[in-house]
C-alpha atoms as an extended CHARMM CRD file, in Angstrom:
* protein
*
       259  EXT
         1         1  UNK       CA              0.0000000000        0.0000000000        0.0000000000  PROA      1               0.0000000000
         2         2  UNK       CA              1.4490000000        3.3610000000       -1.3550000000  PROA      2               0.0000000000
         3         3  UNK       CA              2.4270000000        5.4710000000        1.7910000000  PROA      3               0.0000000000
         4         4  UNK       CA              3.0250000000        2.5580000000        4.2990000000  PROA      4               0.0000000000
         5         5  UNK       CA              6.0630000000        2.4730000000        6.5930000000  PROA      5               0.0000000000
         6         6  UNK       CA              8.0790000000       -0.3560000000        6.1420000000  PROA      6               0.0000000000
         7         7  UNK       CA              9.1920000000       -1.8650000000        9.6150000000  PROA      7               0.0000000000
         8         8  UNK       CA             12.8380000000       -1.4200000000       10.1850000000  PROA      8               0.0000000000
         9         9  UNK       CA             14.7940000000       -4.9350000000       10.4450000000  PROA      9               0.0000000000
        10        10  UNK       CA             15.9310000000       -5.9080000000       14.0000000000  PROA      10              0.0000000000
        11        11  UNK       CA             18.9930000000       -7.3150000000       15.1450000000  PROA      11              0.0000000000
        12        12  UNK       CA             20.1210000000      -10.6710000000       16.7910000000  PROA      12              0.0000000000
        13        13  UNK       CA             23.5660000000      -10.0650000000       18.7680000000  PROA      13              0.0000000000
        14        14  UNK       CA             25.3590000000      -13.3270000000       19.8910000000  PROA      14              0.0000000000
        15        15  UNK       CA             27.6300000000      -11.6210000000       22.7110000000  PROA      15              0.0000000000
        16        16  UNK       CA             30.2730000000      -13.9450000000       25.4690000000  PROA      16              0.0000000000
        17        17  UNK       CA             29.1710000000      -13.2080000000       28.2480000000  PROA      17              0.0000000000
        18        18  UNK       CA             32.7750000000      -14.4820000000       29.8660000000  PROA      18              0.0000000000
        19        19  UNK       CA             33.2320000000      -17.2160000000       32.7990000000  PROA      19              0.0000000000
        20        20  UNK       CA             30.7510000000      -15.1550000000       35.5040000000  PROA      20              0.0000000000
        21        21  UNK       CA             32.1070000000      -12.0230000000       36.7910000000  PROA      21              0.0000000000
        22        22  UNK       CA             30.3270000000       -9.2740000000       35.1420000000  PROA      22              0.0000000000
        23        23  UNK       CA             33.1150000000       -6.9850000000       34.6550000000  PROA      23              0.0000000000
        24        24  UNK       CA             34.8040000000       -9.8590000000       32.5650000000  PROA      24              0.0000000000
        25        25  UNK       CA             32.1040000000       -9.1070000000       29.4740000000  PROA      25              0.0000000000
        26        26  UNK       CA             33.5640000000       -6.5080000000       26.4310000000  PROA      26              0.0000000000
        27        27  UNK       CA             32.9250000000       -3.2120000000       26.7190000000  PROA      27              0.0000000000
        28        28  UNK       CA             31.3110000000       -3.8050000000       23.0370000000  PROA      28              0.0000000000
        29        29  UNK       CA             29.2540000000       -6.8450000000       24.9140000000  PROA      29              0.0000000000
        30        30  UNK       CA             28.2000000000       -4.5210000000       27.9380000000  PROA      30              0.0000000000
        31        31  UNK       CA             27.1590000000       -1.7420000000       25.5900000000  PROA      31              0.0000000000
        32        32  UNK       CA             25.0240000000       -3.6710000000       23.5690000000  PROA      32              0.0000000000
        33        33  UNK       CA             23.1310000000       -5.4900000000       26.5820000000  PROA      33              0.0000000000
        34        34  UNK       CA             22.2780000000       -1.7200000000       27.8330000000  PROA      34              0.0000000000
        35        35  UNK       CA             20.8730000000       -0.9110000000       23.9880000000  PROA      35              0.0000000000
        36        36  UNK       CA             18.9510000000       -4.1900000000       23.6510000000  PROA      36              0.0000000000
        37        37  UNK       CA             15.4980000000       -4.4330000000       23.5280000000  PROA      37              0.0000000000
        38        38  UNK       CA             15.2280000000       -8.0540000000       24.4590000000  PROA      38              0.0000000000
        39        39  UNK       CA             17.7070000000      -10.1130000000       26.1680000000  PROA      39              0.0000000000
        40        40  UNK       CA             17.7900000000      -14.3440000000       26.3600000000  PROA      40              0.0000000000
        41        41  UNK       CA             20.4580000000      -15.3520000000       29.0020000000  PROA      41              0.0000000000
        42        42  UNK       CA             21.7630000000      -18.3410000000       29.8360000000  PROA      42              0.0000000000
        43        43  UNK       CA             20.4570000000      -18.3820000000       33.6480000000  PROA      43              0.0000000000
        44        44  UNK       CA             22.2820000000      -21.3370000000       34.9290000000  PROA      44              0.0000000000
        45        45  UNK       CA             25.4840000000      -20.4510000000       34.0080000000  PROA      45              0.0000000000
        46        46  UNK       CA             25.1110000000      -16.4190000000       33.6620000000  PROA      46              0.0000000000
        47        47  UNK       CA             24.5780000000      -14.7900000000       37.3850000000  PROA      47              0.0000000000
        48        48  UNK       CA             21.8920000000      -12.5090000000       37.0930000000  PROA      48              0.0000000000
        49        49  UNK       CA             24.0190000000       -9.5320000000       38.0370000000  PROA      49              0.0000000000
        50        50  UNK       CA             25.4390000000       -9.9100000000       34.0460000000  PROA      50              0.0000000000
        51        51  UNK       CA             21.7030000000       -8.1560000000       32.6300000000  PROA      51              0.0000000000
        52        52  UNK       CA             21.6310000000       -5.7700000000       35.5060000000  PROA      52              0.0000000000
        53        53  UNK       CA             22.5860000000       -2.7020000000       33.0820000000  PROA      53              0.0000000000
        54        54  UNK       CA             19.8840000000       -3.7940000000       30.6140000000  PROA      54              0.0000000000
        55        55  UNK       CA             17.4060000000       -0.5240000000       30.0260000000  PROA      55              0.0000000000
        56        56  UNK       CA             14.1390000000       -0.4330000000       31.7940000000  PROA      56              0.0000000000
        57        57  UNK       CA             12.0890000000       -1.0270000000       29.1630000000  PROA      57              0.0000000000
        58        58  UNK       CA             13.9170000000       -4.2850000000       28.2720000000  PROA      58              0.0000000000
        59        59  UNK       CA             12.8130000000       -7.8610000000       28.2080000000  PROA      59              0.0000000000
        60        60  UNK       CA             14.9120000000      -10.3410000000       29.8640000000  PROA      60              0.0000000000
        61        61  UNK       CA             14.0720000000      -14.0480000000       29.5360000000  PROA      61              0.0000000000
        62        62  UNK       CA             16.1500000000      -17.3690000000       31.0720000000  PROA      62              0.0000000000
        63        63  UNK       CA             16.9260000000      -19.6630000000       28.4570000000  PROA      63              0.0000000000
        64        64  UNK       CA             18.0560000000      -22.4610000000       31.1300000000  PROA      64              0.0000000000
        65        65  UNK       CA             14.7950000000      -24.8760000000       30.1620000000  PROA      65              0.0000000000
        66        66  UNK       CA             13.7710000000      -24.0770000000       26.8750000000  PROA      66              0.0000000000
        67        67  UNK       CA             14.4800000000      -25.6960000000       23.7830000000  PROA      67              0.0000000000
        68        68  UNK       CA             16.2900000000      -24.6690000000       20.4280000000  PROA      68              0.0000000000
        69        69  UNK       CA             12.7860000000      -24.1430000000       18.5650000000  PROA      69              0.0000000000
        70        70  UNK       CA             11.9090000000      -22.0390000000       21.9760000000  PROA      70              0.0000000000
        71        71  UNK       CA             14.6670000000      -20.4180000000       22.0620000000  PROA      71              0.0000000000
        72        72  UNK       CA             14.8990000000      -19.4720000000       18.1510000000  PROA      72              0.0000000000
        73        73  UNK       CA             11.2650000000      -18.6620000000       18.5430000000  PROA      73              0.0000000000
        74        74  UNK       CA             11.7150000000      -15.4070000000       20.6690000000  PROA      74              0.0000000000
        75        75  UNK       CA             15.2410000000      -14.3080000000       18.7340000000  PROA      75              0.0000000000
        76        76  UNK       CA             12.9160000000      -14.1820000000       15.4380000000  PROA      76              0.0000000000
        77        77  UNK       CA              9.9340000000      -12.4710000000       17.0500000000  PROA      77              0.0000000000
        78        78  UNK       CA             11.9390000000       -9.9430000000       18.4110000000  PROA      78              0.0000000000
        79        79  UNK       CA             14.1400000000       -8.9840000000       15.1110000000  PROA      79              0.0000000000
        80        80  UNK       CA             10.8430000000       -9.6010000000       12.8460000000  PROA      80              0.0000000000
        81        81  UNK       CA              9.7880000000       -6.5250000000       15.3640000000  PROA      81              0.0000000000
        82        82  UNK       CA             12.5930000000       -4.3080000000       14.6670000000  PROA      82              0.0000000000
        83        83  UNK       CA             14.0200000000       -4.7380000000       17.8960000000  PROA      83              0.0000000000
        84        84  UNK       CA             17.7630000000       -5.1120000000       18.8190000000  PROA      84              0.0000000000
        85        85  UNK       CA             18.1670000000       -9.0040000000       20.9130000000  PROA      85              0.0000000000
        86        86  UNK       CA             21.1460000000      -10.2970000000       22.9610000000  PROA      86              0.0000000000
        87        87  UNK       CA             21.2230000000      -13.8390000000       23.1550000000  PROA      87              0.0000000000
        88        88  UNK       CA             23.8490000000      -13.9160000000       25.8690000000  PROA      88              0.0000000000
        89        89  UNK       CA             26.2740000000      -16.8080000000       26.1150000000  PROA      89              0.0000000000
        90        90  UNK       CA             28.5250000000      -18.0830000000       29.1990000000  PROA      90              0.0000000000
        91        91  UNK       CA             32.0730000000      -18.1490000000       28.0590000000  PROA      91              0.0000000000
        92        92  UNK       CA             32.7140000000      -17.5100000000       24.1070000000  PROA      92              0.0000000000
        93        93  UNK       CA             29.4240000000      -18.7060000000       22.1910000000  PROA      93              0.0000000000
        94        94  UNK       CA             32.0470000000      -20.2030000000       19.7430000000  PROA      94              0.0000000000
        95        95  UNK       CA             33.6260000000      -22.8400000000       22.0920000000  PROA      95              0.0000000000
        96        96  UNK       CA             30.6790000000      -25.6600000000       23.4490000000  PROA      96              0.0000000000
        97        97  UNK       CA             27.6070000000      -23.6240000000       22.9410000000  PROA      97              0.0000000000
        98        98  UNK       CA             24.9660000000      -24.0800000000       20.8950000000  PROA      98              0.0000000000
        99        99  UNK       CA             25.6840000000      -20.8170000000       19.0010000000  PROA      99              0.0000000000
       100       100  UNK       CA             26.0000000000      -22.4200000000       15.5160000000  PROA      100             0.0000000000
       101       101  UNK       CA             22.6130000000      -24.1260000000       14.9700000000  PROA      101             0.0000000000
       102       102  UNK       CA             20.4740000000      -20.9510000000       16.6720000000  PROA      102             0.0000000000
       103       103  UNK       CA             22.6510000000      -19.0360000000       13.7080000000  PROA      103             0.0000000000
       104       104  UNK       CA             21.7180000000      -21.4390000000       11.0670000000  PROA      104             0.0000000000
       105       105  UNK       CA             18.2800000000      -20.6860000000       11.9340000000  PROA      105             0.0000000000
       106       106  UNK       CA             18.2110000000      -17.1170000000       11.8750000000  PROA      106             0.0000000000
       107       107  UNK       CA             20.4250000000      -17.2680000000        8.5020000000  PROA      107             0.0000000000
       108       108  UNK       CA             17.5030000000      -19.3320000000        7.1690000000  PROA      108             0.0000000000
       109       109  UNK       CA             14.7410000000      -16.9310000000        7.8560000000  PROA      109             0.0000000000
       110       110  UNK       CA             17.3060000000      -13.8650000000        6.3090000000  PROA      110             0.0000000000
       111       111  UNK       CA             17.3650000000      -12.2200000000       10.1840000000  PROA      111             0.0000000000
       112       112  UNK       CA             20.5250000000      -10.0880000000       10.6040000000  PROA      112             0.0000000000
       113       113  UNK       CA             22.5890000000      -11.5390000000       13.0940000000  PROA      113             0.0000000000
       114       114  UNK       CA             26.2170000000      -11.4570000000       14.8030000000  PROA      114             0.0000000000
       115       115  UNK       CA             28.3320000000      -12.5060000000       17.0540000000  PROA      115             0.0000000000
       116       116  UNK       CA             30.6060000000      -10.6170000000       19.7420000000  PROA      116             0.0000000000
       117       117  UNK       CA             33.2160000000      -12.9960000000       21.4100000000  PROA      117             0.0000000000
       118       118  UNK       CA             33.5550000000      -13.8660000000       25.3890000000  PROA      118             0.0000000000
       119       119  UNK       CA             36.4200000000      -14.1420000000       27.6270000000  PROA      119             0.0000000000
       120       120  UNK       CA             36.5490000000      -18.3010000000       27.8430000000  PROA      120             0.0000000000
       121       121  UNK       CA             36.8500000000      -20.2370000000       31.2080000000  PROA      121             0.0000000000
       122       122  UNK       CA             40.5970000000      -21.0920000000       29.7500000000  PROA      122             0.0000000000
       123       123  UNK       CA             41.7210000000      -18.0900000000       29.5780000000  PROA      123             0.0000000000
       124       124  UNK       CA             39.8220000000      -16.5960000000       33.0010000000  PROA      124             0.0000000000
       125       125  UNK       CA             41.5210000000      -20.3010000000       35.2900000000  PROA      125             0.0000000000
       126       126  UNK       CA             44.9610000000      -19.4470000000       33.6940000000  PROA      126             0.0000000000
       127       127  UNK       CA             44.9480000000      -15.8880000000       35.0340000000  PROA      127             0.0000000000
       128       128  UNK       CA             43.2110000000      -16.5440000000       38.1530000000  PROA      128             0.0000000000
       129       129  UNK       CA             46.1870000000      -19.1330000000       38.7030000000  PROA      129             0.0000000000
       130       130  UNK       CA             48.7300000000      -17.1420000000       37.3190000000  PROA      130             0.0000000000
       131       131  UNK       CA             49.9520000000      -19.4320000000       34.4240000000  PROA      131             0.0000000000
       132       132  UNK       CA             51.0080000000      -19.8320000000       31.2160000000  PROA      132             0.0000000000
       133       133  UNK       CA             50.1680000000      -22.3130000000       28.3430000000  PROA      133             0.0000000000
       134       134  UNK       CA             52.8070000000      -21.2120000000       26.6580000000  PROA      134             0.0000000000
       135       135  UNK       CA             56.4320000000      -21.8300000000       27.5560000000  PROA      135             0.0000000000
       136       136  UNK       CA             59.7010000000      -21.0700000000       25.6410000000  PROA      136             0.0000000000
       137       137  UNK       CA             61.0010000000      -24.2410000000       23.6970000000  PROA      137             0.0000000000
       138       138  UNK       CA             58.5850000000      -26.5090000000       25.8880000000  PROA      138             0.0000000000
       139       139  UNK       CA             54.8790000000      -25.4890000000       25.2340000000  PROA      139             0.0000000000
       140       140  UNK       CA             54.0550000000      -24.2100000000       22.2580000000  PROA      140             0.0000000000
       141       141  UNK       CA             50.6980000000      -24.8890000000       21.7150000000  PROA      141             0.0000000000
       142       142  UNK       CA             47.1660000000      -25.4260000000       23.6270000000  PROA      142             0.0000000000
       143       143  UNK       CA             44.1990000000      -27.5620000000       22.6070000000  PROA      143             0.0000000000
       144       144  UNK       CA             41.0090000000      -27.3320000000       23.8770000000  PROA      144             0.0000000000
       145       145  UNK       CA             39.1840000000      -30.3600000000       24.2910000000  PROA      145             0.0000000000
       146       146  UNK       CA             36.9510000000      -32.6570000000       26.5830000000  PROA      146             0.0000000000
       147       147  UNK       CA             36.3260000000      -35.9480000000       27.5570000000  PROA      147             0.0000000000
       148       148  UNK       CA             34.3070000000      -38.4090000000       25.5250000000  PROA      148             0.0000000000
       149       149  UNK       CA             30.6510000000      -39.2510000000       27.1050000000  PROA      149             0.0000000000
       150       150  UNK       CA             27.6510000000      -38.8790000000       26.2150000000  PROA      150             0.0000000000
       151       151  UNK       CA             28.7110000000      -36.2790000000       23.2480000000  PROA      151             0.0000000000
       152       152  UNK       CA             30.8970000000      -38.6100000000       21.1910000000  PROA      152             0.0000000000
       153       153  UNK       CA             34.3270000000      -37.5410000000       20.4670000000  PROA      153             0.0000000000
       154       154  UNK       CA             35.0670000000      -38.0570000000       16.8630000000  PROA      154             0.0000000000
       155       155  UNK       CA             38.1610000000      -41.1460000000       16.4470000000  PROA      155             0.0000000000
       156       156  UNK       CA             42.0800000000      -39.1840000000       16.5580000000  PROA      156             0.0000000000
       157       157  UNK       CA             40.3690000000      -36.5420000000       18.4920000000  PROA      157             0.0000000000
       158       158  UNK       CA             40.2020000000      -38.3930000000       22.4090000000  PROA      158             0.0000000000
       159       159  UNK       CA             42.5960000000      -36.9720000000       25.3680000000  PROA      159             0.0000000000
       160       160  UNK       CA             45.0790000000      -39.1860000000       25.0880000000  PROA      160             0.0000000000
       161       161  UNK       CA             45.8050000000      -38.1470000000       21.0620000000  PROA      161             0.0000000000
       162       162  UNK       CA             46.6470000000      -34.4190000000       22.4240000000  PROA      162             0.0000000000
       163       163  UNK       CA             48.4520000000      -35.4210000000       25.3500000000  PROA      163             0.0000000000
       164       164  UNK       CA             50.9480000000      -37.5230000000       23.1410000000  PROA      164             0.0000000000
       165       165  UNK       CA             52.0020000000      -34.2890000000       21.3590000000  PROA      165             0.0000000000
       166       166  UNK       CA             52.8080000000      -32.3140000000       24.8920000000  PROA      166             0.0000000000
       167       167  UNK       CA             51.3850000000      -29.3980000000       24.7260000000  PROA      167             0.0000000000
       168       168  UNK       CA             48.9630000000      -27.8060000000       26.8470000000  PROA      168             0.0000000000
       169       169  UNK       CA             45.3170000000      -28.9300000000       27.7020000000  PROA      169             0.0000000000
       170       170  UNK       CA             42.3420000000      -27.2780000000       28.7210000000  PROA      170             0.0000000000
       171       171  UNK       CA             39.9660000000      -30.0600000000       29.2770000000  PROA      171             0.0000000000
       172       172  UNK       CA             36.2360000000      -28.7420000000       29.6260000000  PROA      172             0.0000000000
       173       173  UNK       CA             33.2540000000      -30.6330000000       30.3260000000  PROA      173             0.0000000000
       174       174  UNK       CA             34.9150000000      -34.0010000000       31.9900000000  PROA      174             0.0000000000
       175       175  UNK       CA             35.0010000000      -33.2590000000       35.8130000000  PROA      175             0.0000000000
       176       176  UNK       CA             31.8990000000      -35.5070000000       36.3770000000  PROA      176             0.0000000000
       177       177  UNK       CA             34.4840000000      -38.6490000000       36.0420000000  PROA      177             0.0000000000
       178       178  UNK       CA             38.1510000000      -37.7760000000       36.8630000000  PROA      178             0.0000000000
       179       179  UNK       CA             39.7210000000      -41.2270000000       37.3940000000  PROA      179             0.0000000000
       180       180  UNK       CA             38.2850000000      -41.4600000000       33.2320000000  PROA      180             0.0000000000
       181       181  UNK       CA             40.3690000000      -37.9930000000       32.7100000000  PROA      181             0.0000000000
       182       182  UNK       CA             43.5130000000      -39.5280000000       34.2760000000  PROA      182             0.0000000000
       183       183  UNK       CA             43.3690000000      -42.4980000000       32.6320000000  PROA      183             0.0000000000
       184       184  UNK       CA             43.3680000000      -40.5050000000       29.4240000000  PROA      184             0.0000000000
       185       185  UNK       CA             46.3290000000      -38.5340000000       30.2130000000  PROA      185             0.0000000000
       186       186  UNK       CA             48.3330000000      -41.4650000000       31.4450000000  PROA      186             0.0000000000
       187       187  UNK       CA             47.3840000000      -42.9440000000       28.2790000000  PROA      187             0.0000000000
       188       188  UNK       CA             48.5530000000      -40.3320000000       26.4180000000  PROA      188             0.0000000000
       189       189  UNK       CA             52.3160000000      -40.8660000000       28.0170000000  PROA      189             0.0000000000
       190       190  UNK       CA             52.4490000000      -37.6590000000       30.1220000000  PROA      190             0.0000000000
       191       191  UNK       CA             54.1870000000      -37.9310000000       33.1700000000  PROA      191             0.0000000000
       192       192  UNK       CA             52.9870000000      -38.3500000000       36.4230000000  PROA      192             0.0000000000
       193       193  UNK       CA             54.4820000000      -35.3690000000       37.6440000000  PROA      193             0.0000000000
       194       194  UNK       CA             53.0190000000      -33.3020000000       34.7760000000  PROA      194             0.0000000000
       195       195  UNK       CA             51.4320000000      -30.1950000000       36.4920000000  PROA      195             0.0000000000
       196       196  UNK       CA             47.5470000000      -30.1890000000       36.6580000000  PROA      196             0.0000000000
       197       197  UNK       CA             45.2510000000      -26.8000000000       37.5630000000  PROA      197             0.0000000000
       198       198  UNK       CA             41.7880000000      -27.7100000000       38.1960000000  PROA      198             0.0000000000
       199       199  UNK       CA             39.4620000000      -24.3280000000       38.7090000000  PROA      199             0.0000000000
       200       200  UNK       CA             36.2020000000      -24.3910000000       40.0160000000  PROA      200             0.0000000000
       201       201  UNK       CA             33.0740000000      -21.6530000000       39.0170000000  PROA      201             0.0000000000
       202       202  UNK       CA             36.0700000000      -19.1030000000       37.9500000000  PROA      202             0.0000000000
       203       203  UNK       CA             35.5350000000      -15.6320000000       38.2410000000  PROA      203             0.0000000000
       204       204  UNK       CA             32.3600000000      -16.1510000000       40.5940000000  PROA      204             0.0000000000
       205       205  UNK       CA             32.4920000000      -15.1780000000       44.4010000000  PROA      205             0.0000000000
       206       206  UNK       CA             32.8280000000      -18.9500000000       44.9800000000  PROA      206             0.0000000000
       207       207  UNK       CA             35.7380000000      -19.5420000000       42.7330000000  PROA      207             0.0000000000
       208       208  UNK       CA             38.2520000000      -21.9750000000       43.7700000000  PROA      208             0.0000000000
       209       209  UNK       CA             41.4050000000      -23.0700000000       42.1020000000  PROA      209             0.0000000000
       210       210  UNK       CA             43.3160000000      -26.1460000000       43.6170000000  PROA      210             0.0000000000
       211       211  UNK       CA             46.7270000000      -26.9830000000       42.1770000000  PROA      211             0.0000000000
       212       212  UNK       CA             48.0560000000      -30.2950000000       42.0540000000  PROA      212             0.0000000000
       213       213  UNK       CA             49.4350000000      -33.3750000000       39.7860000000  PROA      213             0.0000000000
       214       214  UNK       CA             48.5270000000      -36.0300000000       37.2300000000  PROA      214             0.0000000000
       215       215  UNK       CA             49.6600000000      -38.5110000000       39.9930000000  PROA      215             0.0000000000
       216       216  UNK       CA             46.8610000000      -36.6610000000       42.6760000000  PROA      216             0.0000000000
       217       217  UNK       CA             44.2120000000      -35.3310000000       39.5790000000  PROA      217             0.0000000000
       218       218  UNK       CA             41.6350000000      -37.9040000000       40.6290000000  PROA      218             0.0000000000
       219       219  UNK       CA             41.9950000000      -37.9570000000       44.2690000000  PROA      219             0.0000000000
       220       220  UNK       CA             41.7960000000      -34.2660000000       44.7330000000  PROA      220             0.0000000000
       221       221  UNK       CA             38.9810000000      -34.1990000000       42.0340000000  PROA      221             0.0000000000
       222       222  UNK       CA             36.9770000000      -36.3740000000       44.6130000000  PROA      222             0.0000000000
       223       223  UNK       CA             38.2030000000      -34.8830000000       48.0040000000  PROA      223             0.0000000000
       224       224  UNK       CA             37.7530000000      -31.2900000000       46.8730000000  PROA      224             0.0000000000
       225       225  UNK       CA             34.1890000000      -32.2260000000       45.3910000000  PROA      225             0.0000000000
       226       226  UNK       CA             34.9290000000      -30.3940000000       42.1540000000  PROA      226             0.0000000000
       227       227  UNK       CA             32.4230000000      -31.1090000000       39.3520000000  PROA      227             0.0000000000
       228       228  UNK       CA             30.2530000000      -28.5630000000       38.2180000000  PROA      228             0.0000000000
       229       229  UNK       CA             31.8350000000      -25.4590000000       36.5240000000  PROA      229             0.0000000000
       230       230  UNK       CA             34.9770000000      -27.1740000000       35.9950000000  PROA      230             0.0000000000
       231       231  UNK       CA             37.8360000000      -26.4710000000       34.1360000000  PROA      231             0.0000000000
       232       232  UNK       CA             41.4280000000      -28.7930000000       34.0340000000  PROA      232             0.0000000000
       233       233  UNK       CA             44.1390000000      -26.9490000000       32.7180000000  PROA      233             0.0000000000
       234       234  UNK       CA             47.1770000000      -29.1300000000       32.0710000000  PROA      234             0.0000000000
       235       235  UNK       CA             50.0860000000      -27.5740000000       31.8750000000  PROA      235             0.0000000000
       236       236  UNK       CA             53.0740000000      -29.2220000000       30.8890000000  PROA      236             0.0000000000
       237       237  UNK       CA             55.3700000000      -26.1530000000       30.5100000000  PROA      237             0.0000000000
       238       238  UNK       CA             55.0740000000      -25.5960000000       33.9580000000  PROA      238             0.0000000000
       239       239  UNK       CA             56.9900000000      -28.1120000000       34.7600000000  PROA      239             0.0000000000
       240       240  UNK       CA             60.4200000000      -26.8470000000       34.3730000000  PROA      240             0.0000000000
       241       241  UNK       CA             61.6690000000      -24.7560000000       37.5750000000  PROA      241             0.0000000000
       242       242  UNK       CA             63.8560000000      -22.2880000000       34.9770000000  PROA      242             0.0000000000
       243       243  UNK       CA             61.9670000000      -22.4630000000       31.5770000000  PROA      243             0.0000000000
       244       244  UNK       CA             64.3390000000      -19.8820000000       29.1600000000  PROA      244             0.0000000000
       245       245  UNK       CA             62.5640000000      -16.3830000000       28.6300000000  PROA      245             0.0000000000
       246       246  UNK       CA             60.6720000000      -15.2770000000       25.5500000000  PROA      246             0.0000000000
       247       247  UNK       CA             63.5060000000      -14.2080000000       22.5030000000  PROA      247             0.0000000000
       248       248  UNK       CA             61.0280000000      -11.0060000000       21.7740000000  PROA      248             0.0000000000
       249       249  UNK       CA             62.3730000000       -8.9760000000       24.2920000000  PROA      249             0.0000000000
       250       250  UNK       CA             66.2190000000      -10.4030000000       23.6760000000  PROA      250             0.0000000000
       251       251  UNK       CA             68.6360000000       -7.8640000000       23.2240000000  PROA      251             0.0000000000
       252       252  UNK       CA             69.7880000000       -9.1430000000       19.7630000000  PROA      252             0.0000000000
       253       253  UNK       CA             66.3440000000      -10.1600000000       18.5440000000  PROA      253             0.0000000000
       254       254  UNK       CA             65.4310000000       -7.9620000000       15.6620000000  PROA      254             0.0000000000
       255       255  UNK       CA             62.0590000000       -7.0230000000       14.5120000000  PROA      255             0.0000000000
       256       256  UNK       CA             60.2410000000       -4.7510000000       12.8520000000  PROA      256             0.0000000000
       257       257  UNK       CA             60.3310000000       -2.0800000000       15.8040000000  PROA      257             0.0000000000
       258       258  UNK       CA             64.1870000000       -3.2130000000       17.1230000000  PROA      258             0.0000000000
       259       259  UNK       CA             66.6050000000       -2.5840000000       14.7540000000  PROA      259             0.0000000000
């Protein structure tokens, strides 16, 4: 009909949300949950302190026990409305979310969407432990990986495969059976010795980070009752009481800055 407005496409942001402390969120991320009209949050895993800056007028809904229709459902409504949605993510929504296939969907039905990354539960148990995955001429690499289970684990792609090549693990998903977990890594020819951080609920008020071996990884698992919101960080690299220091700062290493 001649004269008629045409409604303005909405938006579907995809934003990290990071491990749990709200000040660990972009400043790209926090800015767009204040702007958003709607907001879908993971509530079991996102404390509800993370939506606290949305506007007013915002509507906020916990995604924690609805399905992928459901959930795909209210993201479409909202951006066939014209509004801007957050569908807010724990972690990075790239790394053991369901991200992907709520992005397929929206692709399908031509909805603008994308995606703003999250500080992962790696990254956030490395700091709060103060280590590194990366070590001169030790560690030079870091794969991120779980334990098979339920989800299958395609074949060349267990534990024990990345633990023959030595460099560092962070293992997500797999506290529910740590004497499994071991058994990978011993499989994989580490050493008993090899040093093990296990983190707990990072970043929250509750956090708790427990250091200890391959040799004592299932034992402390058990005594320390850590399971949910787990992360294992193996670190290999840390090992070594004097690792050699990084050549970038070297006197005679040259670059494009140091002549």
């Amino acid at each position: 009909m001649t004269g008629e407005k045409t409604r303005p496409a909405g938006m579907v942001w995809f934003v990290g949300a990071g491990p749990g402390d709200p000040e660990l969120i972009t400043v790209k991320g926090r800015r767009l949950l204040a702007e958003a009209d709607f907001i879908l949050y993971a509530g079991s895993l996102i404390p509800r302190a993370m939506v606290a800056g949305a506007k007013p007028a915002a509507r906020i809904a916990d995604s924690s026990s609805l399905t992928l229709e459901e959930t795909h459902a209210l993201l479409s409504a909202s951006a066939h409305a014209g509004e801007t949605a957050v569908r807010l993510h724990t972690g990075d929504g790239g790394l053991y979310g369901a991200m992907r296939e709520q992005k397929l969907l929206l692709d399908a039905l031509g909805v603008p969407n994308a995606v703003v990354p999250g500080v992962s539960a790696a990254f956030a148990a490395a700091a709060a432990a103060g280590v590194s995955f990366t070590v001169p001429e030790t560690t030079q690499s870091l794969v991120m990986t779980r334990l098979h289970g339920r989800t299958p684990v395609p074949e060349g792609q267990r534990i024990r495969d990345y633990a023959r090549q030595g460099g560092s693990l962070a293992i997500y998903l797999s506290a529910g059976d740590p004497d499994a977990l071991a058994g990978e890594l011993r499989a994989g020819g580490l050493p008993e010795k090899t040093p093990v951080v296990v983190a707990a609920r990072v970043s929250w008020p509750e956090e708790r980070i427990v250091r200890t071996t391959l040799a004592d990884l299932a034992r402390t698992m058990d005594c320390e009752d850590l399971s949910r919101q787990t992360i294992i960080l193996v670190l290999p690299g840390e090992g070594p009481a004097h690792s050699p220091p990084s050549r970038l700062y070297a006197k005679d290493f040259q670059h494009g800055y140091r002549k």
